[in-house]
N, C-alpha and C positions, 0 to 999 in steps of 0.2 A: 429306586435307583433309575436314572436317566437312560433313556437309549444310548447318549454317547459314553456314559459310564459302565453300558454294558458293554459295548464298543471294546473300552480299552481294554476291560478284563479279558474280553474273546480272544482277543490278538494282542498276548505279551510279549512275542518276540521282535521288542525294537532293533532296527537300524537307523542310520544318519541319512537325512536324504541328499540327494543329489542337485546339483546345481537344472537340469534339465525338471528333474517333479518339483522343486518349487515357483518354477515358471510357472508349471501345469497347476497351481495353487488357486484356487478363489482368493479375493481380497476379503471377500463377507465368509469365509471360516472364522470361526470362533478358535478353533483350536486343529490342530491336526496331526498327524503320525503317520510313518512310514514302518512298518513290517511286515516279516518276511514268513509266509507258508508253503509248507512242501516245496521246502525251495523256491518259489517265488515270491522279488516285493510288491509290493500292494500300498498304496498312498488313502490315505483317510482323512477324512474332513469334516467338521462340523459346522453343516450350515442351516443356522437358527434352530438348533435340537435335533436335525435329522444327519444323522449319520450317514454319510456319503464315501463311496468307494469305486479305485479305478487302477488298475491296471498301470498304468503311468501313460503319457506323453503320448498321444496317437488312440488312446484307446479312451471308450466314454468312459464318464462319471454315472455313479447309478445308486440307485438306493438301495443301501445294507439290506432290510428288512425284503423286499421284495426283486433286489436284484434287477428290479426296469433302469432304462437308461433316464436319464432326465435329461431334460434339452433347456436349452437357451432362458425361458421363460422363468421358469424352478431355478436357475443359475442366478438371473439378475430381479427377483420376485423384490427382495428390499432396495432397490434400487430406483429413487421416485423420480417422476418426471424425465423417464427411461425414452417416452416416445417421443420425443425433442432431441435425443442423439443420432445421430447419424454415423455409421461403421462401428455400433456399440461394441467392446470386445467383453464378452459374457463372465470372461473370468477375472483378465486386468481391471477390468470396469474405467477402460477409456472408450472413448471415440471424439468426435467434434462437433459444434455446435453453433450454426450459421460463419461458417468456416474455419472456426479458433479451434487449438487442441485444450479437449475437458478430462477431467478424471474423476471418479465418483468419490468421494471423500468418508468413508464410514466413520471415523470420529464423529463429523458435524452430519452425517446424514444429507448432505446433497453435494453438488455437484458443483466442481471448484475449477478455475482455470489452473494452467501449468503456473503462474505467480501464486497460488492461493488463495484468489479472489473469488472470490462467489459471485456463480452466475445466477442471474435473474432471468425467470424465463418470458414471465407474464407482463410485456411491457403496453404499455396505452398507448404509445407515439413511433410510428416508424422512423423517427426522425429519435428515437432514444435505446436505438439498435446497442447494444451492449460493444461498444469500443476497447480496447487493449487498454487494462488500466494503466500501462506507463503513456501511453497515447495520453492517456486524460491527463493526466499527472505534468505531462508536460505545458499542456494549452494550460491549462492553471499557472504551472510557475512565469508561463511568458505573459499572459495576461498580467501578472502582479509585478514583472519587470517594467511590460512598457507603462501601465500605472504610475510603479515609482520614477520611471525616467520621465516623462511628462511631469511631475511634481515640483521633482529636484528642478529641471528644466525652468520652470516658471520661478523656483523660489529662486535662483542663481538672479533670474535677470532683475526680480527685486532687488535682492540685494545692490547688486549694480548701479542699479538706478537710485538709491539712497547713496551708495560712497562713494560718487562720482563726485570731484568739488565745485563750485559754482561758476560759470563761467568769466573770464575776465570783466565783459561789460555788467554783469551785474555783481564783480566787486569792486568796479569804479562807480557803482553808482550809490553801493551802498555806500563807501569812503565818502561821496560830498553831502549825505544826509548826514552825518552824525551831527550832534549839536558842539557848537564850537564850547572850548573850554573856556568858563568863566574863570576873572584874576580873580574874584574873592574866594575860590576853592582851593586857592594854590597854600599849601601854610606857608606862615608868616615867622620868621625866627621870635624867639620870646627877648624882652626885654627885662634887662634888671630894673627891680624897684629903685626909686630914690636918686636914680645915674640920670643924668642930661644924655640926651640920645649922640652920640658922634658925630663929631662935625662929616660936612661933608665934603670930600676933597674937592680944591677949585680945578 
């Protein structure tokens, strides 16, 4: 049986917790409970197998087994790339990170902006300072704006310039080029057989 399964056995008498102890909460608890001995409650927590206990809100957190406080370190131990945060909060698992607000994301194991984008910490280029991804997101759509307006732009004035119709002087000029019309293209009425053709009036 686990420490934290002795845990629960120890201290059967559950209560609900309160809106105040679950602030006082780690995010990296696996599980936790609040109950009440000799009269007083008492908040529990399990973080990565070890049973942790406290008092509530104002008072430390400390190891079951030995009853020491545990400090900062033991709070945020799964928490990588912890020494790149600045005003780390040990138990929300936020602070900030070359000025943006971060939060430590325990699903995915690191450390995510308030959008949910992952922050990169190890960058090559100071010039590839991790920017506000709607920041980026924007310079991309306006880049593919002015793009397509330049395009459009260009193809409009084609067009134009193909259905514009030809100017007067070159459809007078083309008019006295054409070849005049031959009479033996013109038909000719047909003639009956055998008839003498009609006279012709004087």
């Amino acid at each position: 049986m686990s420490e934290w399964e002795n845990c629960t056995k120890r201290f059967p008498f559950r209560t609900s917790i309160t809106e105040p102890e679950r602030e006082y909460l780690s995010i990296a608890f696996k599980d936790y409970f609040v109950a009440t001995e000799q009269g007083q409650r008492f908040i529990f927590g399990n973080l990565g197998g070890t049973p942790l206990w406290s008092a509530g809100p104002g008072h430390p957190w400390r190891d079951l087994e030995d009853n020491d406080p545990v400090g900062d370190e033991f709070l945020t131990a799964q928490f990588l790339d912890k020494e790149h945060i600045d005003n780390l909060h040990p138990l929300k698992g936020t602070g900030q990170y070359q000025g943006k607000e971060v939060k430590y994301s325990i699903p995915r194991n690191c450390w995510v902006y308030l959008n949910n984008r992952t922050v990169h910490f190890h960058r090559t280029s100071t010039s590839e300072t991790p920017e506000s991804p709607t920041d980026d997101d924007t310079a991309q759509v306006k880049e593919i704006l002015e793009k397509t307006e330049t395009t459009v732009a260009s193809a409009i004035q084609k067009l134009q310039a193909i259905s514009q119709p030809a100017s007067p002087a070159i459809r007078a000029g083309s008019s006295r080029t054409q070849a005049p019309v031959q009479a033996s293209s013109l038909p000719t009425p047909p003639v009956s057989k055998g008839k003498a053709p009609a006279p012709v009036p004087p």
